[in-house]
mmCIF file of the N, C-alpha and C atoms, coordinates in Angstrom:
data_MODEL
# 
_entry.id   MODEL 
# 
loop_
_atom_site.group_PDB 
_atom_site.id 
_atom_site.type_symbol 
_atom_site.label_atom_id 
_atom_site.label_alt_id 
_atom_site.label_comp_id 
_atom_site.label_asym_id 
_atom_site.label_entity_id 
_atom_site.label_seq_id 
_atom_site.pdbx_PDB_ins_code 
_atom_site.Cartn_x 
_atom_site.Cartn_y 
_atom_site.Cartn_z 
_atom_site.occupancy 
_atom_site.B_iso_or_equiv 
_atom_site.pdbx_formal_charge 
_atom_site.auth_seq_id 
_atom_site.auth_comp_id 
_atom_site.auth_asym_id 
_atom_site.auth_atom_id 
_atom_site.pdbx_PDB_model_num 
ATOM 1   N N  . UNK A 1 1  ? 17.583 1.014  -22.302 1.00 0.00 ? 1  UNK A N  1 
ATOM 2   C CA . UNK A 1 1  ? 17.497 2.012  -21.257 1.00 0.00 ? 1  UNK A CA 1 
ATOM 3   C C  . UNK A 1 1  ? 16.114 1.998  -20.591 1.00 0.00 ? 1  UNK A C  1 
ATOM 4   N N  . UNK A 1 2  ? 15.064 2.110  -21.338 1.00 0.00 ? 2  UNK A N  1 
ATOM 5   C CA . UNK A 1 2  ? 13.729 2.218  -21.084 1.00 0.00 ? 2  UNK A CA 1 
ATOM 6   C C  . UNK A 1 2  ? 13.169 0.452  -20.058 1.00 0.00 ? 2  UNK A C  1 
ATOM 7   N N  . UNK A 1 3  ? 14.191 -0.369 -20.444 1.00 0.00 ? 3  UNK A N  1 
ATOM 8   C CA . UNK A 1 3  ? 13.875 -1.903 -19.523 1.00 0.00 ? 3  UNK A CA 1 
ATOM 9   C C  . UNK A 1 3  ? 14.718 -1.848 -18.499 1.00 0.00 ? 3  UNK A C  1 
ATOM 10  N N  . UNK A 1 4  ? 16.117 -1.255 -18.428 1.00 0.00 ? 4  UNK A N  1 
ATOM 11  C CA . UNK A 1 4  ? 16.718 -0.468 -16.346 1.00 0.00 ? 4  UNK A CA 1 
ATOM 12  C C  . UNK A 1 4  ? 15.781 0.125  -16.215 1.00 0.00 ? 4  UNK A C  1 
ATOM 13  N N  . UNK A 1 5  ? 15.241 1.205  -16.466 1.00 0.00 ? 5  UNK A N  1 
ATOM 14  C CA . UNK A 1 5  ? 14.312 1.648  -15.959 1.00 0.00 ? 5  UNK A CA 1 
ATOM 15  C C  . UNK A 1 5  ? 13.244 1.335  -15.061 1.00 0.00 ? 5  UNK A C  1 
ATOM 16  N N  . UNK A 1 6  ? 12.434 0.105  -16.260 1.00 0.00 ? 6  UNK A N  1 
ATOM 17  C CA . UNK A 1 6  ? 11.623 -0.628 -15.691 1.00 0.00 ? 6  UNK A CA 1 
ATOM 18  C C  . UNK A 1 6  ? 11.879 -1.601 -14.509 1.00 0.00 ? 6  UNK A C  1 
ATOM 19  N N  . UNK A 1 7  ? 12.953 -1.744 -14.582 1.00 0.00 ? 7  UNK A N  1 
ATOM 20  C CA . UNK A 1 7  ? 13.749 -2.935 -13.588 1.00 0.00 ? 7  UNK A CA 1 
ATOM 21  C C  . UNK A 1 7  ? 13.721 -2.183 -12.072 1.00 0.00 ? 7  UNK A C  1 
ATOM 22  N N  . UNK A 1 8  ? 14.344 -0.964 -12.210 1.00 0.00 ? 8  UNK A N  1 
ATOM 23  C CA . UNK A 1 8  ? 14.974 -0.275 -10.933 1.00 0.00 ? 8  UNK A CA 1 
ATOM 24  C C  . UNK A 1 8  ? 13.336 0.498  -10.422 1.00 0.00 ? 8  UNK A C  1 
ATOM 25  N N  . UNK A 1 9  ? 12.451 0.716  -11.026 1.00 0.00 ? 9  UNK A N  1 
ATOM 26  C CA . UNK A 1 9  ? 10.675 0.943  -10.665 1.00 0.00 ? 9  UNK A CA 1 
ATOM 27  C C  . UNK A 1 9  ? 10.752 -0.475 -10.241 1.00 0.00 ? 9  UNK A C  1 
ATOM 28  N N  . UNK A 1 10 ? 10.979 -1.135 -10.158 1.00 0.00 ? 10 UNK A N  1 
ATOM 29  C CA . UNK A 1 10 ? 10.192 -2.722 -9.779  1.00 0.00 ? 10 UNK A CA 1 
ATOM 30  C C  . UNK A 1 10 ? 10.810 -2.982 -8.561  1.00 0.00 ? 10 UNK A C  1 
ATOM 31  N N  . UNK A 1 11 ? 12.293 -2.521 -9.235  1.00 0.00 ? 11 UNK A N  1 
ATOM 32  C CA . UNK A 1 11 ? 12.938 -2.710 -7.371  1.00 0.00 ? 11 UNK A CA 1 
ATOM 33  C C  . UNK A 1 11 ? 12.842 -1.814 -6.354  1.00 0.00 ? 11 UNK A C  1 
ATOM 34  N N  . UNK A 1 12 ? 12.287 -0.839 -6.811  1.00 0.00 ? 12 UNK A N  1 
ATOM 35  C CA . UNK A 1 12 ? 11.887 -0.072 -5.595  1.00 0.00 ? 12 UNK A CA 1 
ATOM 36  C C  . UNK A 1 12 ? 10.683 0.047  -5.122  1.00 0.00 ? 12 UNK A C  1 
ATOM 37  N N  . UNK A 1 13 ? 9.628  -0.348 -5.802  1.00 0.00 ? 13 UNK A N  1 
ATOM 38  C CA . UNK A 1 13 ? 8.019  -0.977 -5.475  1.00 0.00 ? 13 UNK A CA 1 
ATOM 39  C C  . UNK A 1 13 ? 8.508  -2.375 -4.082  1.00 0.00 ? 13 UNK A C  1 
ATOM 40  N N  . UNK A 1 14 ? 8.980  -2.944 -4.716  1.00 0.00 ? 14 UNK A N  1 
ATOM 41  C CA . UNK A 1 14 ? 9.323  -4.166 -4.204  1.00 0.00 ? 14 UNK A CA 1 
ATOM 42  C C  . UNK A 1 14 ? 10.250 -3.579 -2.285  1.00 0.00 ? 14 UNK A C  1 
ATOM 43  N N  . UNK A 1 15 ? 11.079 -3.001 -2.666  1.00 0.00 ? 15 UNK A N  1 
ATOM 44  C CA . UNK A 1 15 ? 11.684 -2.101 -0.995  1.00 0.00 ? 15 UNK A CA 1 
ATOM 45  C C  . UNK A 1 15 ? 10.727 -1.664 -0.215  1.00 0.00 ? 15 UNK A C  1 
ATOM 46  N N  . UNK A 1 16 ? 9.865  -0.929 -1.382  1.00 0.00 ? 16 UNK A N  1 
ATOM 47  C CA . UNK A 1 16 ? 9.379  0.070  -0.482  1.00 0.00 ? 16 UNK A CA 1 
ATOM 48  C C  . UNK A 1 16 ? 7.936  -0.893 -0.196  1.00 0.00 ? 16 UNK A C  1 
ATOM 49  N N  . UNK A 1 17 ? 7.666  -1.994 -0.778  1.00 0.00 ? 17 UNK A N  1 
ATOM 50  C CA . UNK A 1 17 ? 6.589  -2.971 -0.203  1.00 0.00 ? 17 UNK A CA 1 
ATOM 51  C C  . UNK A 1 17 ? 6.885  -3.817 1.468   1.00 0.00 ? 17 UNK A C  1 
ATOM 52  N N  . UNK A 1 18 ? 8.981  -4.016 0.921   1.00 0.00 ? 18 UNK A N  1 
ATOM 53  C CA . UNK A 1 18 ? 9.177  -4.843 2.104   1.00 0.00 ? 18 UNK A CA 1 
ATOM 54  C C  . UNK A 1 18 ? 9.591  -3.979 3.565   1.00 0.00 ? 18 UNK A C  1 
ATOM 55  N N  . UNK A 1 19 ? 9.624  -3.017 3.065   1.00 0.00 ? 19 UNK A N  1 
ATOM 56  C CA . UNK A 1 19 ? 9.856  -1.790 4.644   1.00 0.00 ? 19 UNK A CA 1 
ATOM 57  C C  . UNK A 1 19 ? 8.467  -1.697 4.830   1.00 0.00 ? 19 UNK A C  1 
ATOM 58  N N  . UNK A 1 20 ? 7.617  -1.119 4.200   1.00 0.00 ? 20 UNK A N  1 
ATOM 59  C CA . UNK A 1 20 ? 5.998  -0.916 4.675   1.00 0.00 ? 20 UNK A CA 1 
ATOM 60  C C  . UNK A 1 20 ? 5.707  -2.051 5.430   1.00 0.00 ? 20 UNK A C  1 
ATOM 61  N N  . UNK A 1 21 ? 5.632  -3.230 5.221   1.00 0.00 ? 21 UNK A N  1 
ATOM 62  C CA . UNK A 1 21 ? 5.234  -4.522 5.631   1.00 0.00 ? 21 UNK A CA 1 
ATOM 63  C C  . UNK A 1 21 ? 6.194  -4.310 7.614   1.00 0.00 ? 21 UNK A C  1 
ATOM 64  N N  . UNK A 1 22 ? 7.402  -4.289 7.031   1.00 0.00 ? 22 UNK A N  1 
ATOM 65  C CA . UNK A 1 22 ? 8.212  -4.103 8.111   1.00 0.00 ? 22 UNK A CA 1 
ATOM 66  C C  . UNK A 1 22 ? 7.648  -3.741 9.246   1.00 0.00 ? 22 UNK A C  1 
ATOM 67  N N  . UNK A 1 23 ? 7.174  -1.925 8.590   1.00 0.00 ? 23 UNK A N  1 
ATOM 68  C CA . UNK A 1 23 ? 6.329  -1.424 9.609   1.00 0.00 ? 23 UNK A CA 1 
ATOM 69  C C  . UNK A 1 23 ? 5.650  -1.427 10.192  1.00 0.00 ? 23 UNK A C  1 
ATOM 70  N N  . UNK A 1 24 ? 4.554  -1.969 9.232   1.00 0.00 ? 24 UNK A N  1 
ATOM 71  C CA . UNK A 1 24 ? 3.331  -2.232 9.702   1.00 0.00 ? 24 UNK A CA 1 
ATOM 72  C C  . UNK A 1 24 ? 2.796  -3.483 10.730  1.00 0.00 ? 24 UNK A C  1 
ATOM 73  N N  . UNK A 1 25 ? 3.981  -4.305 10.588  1.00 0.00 ? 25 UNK A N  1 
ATOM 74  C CA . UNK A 1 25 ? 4.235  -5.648 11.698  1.00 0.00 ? 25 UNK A CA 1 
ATOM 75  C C  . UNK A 1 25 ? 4.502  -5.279 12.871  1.00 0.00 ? 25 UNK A C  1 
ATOM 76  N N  . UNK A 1 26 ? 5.582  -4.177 12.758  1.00 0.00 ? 26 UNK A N  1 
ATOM 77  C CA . UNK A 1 26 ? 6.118  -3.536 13.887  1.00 0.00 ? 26 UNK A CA 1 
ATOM 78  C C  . UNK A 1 26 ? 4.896  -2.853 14.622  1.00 0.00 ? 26 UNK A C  1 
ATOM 79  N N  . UNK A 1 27 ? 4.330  -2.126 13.961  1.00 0.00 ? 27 UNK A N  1 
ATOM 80  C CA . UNK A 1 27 ? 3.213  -1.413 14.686  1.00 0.00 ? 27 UNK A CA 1 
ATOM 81  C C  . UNK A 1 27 ? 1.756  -2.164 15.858  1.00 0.00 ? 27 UNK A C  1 
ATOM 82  N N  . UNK A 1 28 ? 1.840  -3.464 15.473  1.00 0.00 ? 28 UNK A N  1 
ATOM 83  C CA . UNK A 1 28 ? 1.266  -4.200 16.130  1.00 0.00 ? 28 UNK A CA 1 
ATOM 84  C C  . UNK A 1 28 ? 1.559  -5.419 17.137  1.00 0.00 ? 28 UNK A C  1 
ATOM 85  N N  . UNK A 1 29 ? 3.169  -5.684 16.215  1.00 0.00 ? 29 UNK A N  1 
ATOM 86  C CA . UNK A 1 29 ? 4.195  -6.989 17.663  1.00 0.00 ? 29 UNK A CA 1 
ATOM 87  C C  . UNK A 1 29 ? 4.163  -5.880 18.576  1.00 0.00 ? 29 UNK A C  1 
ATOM 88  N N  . UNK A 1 30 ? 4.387  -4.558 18.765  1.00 0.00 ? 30 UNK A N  1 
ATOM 89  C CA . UNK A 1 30 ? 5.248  -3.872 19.771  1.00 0.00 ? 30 UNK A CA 1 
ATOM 90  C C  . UNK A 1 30 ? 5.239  -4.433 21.223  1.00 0.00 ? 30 UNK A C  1 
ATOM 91  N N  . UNK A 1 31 ? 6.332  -4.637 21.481  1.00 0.00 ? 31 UNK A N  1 
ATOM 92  C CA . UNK A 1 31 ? 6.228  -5.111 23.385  1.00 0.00 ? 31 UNK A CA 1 
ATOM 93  C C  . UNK A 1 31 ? 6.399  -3.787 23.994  1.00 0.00 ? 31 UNK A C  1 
ATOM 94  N N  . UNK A 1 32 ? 7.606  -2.905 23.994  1.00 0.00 ? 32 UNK A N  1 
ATOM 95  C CA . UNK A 1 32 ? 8.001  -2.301 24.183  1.00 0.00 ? 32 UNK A CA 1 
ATOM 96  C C  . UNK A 1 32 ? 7.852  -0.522 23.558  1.00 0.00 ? 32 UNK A C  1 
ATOM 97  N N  . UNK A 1 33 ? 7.567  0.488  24.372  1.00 0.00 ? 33 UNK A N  1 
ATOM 98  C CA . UNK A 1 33 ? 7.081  1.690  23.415  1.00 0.00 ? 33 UNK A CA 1 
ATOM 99  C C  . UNK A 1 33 ? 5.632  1.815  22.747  1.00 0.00 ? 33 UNK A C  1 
ATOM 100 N N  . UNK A 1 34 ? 4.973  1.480  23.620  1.00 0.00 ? 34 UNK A N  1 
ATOM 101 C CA . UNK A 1 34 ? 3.475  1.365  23.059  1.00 0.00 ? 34 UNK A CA 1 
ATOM 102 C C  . UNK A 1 34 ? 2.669  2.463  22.977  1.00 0.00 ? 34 UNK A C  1 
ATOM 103 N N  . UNK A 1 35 ? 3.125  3.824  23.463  1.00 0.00 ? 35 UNK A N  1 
ATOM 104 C CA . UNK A 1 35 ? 2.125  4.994  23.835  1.00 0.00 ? 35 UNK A CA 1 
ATOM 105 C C  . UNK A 1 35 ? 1.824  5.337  22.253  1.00 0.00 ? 35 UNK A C  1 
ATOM 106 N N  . UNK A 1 36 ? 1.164  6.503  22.269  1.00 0.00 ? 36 UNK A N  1 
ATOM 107 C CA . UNK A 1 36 ? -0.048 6.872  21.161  1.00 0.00 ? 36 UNK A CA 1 
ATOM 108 C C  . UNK A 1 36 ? 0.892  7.525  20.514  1.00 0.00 ? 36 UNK A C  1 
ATOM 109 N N  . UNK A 1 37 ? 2.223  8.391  21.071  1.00 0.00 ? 37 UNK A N  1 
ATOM 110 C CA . UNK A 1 37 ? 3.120  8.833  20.133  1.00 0.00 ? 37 UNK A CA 1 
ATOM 111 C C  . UNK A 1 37 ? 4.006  8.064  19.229  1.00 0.00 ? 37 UNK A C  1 
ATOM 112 N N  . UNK A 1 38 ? 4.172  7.057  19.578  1.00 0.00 ? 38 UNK A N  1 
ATOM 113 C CA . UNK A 1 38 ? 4.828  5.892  19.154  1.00 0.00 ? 38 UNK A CA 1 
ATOM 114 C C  . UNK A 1 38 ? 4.174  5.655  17.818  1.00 0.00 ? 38 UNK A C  1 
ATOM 115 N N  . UNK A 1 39 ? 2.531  5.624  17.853  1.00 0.00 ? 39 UNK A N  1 
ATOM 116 C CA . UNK A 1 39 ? 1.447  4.765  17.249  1.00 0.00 ? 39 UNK A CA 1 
ATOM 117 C C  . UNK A 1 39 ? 1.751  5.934  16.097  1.00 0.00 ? 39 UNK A C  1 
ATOM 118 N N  . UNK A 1 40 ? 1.286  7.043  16.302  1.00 0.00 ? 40 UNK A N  1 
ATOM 119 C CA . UNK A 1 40 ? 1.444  8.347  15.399  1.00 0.00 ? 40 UNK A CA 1 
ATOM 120 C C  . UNK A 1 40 ? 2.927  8.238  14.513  1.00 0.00 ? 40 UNK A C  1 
ATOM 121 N N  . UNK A 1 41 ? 4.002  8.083  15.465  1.00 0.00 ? 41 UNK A N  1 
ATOM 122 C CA . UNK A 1 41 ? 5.165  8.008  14.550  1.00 0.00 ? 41 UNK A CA 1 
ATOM 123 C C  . UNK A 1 41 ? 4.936  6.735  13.063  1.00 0.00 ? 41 UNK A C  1 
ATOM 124 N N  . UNK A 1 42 ? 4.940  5.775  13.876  1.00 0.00 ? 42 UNK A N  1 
ATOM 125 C CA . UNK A 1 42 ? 4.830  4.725  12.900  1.00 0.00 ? 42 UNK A CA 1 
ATOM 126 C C  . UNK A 1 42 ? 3.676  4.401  11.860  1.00 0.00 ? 42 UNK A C  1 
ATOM 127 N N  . UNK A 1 43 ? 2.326  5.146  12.435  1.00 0.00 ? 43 UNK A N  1 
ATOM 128 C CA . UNK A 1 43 ? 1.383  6.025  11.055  1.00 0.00 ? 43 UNK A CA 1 
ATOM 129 C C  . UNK A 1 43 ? 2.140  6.881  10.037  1.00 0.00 ? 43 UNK A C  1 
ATOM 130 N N  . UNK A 1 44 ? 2.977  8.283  10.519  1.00 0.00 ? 44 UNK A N  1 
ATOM 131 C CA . UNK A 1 44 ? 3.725  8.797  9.875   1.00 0.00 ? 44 UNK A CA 1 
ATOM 132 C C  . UNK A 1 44 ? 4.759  8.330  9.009   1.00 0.00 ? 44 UNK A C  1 
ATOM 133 N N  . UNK A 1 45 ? 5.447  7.152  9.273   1.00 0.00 ? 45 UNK A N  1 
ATOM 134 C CA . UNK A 1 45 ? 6.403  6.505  8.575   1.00 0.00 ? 45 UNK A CA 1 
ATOM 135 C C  . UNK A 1 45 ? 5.863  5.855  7.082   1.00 0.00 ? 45 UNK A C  1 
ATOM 136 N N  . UNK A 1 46 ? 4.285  5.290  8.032   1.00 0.00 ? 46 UNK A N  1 
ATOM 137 C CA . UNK A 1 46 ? 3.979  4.118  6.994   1.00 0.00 ? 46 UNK A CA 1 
ATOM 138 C C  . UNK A 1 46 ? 3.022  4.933  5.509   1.00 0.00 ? 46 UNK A C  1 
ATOM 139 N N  . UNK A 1 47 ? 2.631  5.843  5.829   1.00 0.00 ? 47 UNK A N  1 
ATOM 140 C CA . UNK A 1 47 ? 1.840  7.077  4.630   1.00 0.00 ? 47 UNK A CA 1 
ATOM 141 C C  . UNK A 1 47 ? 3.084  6.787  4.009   1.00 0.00 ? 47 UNK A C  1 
ATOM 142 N N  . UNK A 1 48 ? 4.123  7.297  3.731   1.00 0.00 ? 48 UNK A N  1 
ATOM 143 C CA . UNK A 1 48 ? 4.484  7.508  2.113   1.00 0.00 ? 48 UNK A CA 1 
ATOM 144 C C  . UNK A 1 48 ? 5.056  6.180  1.931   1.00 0.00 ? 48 UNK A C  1 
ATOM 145 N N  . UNK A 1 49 ? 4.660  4.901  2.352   1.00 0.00 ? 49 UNK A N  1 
ATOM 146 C CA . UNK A 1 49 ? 4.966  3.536  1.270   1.00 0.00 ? 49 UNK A CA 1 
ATOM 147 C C  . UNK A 1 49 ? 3.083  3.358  0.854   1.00 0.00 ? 49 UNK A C  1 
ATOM 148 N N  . UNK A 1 50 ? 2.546  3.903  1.471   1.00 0.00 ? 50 UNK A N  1 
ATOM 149 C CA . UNK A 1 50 ? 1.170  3.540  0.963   1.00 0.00 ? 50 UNK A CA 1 
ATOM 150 C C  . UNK A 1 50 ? 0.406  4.532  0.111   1.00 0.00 ? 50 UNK A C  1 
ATOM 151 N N  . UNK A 1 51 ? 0.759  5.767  -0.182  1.00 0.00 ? 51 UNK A N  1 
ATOM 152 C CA . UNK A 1 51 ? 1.131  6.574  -0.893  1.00 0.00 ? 51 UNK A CA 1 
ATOM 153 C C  . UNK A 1 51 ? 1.670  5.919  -1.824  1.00 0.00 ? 51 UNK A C  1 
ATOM 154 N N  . UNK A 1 52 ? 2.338  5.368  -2.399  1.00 0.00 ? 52 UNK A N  1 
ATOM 155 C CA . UNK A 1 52 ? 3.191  5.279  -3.449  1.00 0.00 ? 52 UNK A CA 1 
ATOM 156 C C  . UNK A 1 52 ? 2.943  4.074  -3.937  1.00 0.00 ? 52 UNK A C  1 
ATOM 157 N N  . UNK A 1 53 ? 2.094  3.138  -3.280  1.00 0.00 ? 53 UNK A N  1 
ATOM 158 C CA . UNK A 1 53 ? 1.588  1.709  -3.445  1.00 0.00 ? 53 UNK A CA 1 
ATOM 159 C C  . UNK A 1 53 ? 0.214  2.583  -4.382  1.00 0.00 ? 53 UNK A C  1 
ATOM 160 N N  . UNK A 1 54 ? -0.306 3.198  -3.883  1.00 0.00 ? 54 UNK A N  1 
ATOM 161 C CA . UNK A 1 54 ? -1.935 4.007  -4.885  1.00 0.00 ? 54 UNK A CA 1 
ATOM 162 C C  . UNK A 1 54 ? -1.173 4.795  -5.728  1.00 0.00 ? 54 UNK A C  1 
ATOM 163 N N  . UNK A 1 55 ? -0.201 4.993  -6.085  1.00 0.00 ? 55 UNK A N  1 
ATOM 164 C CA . UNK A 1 55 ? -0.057 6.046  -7.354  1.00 0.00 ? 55 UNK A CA 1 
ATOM 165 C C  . UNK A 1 55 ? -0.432 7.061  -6.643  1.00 0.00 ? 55 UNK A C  1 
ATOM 166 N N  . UNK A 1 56 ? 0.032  7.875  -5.838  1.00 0.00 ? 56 UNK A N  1 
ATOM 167 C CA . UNK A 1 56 ? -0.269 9.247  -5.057  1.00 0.00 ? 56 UNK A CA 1 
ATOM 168 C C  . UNK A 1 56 ? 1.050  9.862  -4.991  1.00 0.00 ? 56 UNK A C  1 
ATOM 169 N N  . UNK A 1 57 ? 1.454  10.655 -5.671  1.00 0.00 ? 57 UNK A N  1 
ATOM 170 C CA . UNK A 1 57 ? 2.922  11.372 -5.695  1.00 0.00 ? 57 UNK A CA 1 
ATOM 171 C C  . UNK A 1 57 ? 2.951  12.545 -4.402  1.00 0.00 ? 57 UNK A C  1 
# 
């Protein structure tokens, strides 16, 4: 029980590494939608995968 555990923490480090990344690509290809609210949203998105990358609950 205690090694699912460990497994399903790994797979969700691992999601929540490959959406952050996602984002954070996104935040700088942008062609389209570039204003400062945009910039703010996708700051807002990207705090709680980087949050959770530092051990910050």
């Amino acid at each position: 029980m205690v090694f699912l555990e460990q497994v399903i923490h790994i797979i969700y480090f691992m999601l929540a590494a490959l959406i952050g990344l996602f984002l954070l690509r996104n935040l700088f290809k942008r062609t389209s939608r570039t204003g400062r609210v945009y910039d703010i949203v996708y700051a807002y998105c990207i705090i709680p995968f980087l949050l959770r990358v530092l051990g910050i609950k």
